[in-house]
Legacy VTK file of the C-alpha trace (Angstrom):
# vtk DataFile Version 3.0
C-alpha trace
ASCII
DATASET POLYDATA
POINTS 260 float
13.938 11.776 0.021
14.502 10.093 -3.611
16.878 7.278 -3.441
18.742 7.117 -6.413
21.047 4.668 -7.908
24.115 5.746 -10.473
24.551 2.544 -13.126
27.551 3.353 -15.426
30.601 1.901 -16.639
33.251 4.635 -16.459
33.828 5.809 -12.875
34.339 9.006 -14.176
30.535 9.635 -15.127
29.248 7.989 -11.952
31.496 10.221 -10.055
30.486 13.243 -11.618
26.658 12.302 -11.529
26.920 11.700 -7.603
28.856 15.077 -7.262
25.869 16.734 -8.684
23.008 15.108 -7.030
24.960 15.582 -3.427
24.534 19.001 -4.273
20.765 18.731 -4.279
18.555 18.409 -1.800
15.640 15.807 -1.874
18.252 13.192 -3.515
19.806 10.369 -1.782
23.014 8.462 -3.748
21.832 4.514 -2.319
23.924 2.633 -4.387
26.599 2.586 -7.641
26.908 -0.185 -10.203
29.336 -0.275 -13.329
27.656 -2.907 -15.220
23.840 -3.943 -16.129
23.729 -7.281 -13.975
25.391 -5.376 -11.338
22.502 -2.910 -11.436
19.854 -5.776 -11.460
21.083 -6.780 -8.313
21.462 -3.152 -6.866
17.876 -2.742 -8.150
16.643 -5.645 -6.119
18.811 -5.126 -3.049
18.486 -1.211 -2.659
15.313 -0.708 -3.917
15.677 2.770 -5.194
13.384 5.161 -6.535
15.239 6.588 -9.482
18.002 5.177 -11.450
20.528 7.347 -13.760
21.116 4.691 -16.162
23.841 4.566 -19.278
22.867 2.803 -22.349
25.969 1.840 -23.783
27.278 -0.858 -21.142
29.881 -4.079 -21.741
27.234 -6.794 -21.141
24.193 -5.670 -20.698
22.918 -2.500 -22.467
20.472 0.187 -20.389
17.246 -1.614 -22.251
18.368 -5.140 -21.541
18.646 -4.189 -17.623
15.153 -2.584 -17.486
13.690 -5.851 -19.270
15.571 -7.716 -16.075
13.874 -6.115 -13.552
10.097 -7.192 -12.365
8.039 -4.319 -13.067
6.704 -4.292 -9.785
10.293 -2.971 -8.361
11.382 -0.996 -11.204
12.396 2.379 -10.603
11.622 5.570 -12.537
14.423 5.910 -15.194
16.434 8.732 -16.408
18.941 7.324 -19.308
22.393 9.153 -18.973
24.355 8.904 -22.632
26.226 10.054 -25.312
24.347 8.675 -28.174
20.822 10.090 -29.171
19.287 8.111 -31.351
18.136 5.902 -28.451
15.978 8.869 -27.475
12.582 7.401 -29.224
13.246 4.008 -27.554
13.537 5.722 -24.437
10.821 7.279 -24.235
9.176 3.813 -25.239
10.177 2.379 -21.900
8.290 5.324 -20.240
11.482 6.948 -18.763
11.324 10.290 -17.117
13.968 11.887 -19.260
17.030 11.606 -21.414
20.122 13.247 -20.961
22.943 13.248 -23.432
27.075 13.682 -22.021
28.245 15.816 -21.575
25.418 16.833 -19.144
24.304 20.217 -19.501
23.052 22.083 -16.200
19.742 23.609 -17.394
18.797 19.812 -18.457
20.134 18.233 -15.467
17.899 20.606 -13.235
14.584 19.981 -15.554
15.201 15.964 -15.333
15.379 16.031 -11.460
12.068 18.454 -11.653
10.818 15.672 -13.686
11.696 13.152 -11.372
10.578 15.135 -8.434
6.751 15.324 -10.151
7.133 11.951 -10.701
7.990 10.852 -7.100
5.067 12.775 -5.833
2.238 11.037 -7.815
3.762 7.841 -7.275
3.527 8.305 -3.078
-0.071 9.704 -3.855
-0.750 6.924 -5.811
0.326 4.397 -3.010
-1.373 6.634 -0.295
-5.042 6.185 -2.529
-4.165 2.643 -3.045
-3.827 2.114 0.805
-6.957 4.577 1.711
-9.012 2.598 -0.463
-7.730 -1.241 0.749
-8.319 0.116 4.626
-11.846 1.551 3.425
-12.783 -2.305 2.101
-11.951 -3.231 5.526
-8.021 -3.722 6.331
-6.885 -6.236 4.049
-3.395 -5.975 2.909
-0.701 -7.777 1.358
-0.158 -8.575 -2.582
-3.533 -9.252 -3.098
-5.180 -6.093 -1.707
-2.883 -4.262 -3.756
-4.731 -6.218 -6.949
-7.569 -5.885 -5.736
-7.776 -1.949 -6.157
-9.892 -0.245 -7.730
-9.342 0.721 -11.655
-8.926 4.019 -11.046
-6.158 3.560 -8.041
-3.993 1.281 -9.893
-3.903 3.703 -12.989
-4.104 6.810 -10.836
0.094 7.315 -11.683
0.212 5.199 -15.257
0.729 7.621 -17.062
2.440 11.459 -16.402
3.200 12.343 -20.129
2.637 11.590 -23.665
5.258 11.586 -26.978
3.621 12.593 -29.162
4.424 13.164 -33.309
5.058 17.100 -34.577
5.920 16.690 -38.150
9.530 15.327 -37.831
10.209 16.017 -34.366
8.669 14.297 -31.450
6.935 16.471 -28.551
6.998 15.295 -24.556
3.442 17.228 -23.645
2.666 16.255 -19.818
-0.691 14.969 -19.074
-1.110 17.946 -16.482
-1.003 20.414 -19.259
-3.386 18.852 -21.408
-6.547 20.875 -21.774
-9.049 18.407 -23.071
-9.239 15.569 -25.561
-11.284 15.264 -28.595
-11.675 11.677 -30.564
-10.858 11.665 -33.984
-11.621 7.758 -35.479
-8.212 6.156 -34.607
-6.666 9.318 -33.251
-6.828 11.654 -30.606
-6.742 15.662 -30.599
-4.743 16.959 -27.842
-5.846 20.326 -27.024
-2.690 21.888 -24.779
-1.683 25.254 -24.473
-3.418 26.645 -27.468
-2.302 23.929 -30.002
-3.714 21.048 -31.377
-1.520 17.998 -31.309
-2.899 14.667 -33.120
-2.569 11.721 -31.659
-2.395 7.773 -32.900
-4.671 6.327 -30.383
-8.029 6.059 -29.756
-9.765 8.010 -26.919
-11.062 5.017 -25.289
-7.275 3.342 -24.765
-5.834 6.477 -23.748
-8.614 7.202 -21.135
-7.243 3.691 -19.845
-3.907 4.887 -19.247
-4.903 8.534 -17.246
-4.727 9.669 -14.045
-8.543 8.814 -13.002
-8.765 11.528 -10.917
-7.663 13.731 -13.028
-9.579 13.568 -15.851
-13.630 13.150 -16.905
-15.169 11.986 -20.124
-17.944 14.290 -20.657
-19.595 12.809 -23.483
-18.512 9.777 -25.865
-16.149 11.695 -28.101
-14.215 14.204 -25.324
-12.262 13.989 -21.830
-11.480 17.013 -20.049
-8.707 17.602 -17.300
-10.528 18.481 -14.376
-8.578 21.314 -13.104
-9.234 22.791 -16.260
-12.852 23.195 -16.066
-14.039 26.790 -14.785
-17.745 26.445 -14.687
-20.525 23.416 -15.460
-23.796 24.307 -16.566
-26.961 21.703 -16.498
-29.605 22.194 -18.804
-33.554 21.038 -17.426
-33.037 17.760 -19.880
-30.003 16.609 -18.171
-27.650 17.777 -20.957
-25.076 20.435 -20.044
-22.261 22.162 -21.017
-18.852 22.788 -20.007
-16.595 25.839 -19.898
-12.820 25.777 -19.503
-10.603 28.377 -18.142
-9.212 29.665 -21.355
-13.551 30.041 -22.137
-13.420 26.923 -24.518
-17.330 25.379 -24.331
-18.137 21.991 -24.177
-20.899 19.640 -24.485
-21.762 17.419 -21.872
-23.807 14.686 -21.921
-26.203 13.527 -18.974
-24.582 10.248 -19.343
-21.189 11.292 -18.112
-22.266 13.765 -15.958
-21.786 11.896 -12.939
-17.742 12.465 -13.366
-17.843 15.466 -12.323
-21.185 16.739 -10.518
LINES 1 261
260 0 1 2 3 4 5 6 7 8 9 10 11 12 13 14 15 16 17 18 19 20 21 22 23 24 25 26 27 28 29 30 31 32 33 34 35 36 37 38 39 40 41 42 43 44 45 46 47 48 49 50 51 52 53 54 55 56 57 58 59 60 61 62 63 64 65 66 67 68 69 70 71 72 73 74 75 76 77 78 79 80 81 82 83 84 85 86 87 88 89 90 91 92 93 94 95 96 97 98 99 100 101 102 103 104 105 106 107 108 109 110 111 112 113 114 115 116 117 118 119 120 121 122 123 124 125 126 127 128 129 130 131 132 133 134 135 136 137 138 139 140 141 142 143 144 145 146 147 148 149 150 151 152 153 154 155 156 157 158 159 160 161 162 163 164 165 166 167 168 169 170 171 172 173 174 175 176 177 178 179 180 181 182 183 184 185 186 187 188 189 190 191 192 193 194 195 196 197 198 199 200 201 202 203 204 205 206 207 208 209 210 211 212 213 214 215 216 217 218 219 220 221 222 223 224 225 226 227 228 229 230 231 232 233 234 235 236 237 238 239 240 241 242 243 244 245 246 247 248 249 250 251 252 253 254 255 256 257 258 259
């Protein structure tokens, strides 16, 4: 169950946002606040998992609140206004989605998918984390949770990427990202048969992916691992790579390691 907390200041939209999710299942309404300290405190109290926040807000705006919460107990966001220039900003702060009143259906349905996605890496995330603390014998607490490997703690860092399309701005999740190609200072973003470019270097973005998800196979290329259909070794050590869609990579004996 997602427990989910409404933060608006017009009853009206809260109302109307609970309505909805009650008619969902999965979704659990923990807690309403009409005001950004209010939902600071609902944050800390509650402790929910997703928060339907407004932007536009009397004292604090929807920003303001997320910069008042410890990032340790902040929930997955989903901003809830009428104003869409904030969009970019949004997206920024790493929230799942963006939803502008009045609330169309078909978006409503693909921001709870999002969240749903979301939910699920995050418990697999804390189910590695605690696998690998009881593997290094038991400990627990704050510390052990620090003390996790790289790849745990970044295991759910990152579930999609904004990425620049001429003038618009394109939300490509990490899942359907074929393989990744350095480019200087940029990144190429292979993904369902387009080519996206990328300001960041391939290094830093390795950084911020699912671990488990995704390889480097040799200093300039990552590859999602559930796209790979076949690997094949060469006698020197070298290899090569073929994805499903019959793409053919190099693979260097390096990096090979990742995922032999």
């Amino acid at each position: 169950m997602i427990r989910v907390l409404i933060v608006d200041d017009e009853r009206p939209s809260r109302e109307g946002l609970r309505l909805r999710l009650e008619r969902v299942e999965g979704f659990e309404v923990v807690a309403e606040a009409s005001s950004g300290r209010a939902a600071i405190a609902a944050v800390l109290e509650f402790e929910p998992d997703l928060m339907f926040l407004d932007i536009r807000m009397p004292d604090l705006n929807g920003f303001e609140v997320l910069k008042g919460i410890p990032a340790a107990r902040r929930p997955r966001v989903i901003f809830v206004t009428a104003f869409d220039r904030h969009a970019l900003r949004a997206f920024e702060v790493h929230a799942l989605d963006y939803l502008l009143k009045p609330i169309v259906p078909q978006r409503f349905e693909a921001a709870l998918e999002h969240a749903r996605s979301a939910h699920a890496q995050r418990l697999a995330s804390r189910t590695l984390e605690e696998l690998a603390v009881a593997l290094r014998g038991g400990a627990d607490g704050p510390s052990a949770t620090r003390d996790a490997p790289a790849e745990s703690r970044r295991a759910a860092a990152l579930d999609r990427l904004m990425v620049r399309d001429g003038p618009r701005f394109r939300i490509v999740p990490v899942g359907a990202i074929q393989w990744l190609e350095s480019c200087g200072n940029y990144v190429t973003i292979h993904t369902g048969g387009r080519e996206l470019l990328h300001r960041i270097t391939l290094s830093q973005l390795e950084e911020q992916l699912p671990a488990r998800e995704f390889a480097r196979i040799h200093r300039g290329a990552i590859v999602n691992v559930a796209e790979v259909a076949e690997i094949r070794r060469s006698p020197h050590g070298d290899g090569e790579i073929v994805l499903r869609d019959g793409t053919m990579l190099r693979m260097s004996r390096r990096y090979r390691d990742a995922l032999l």
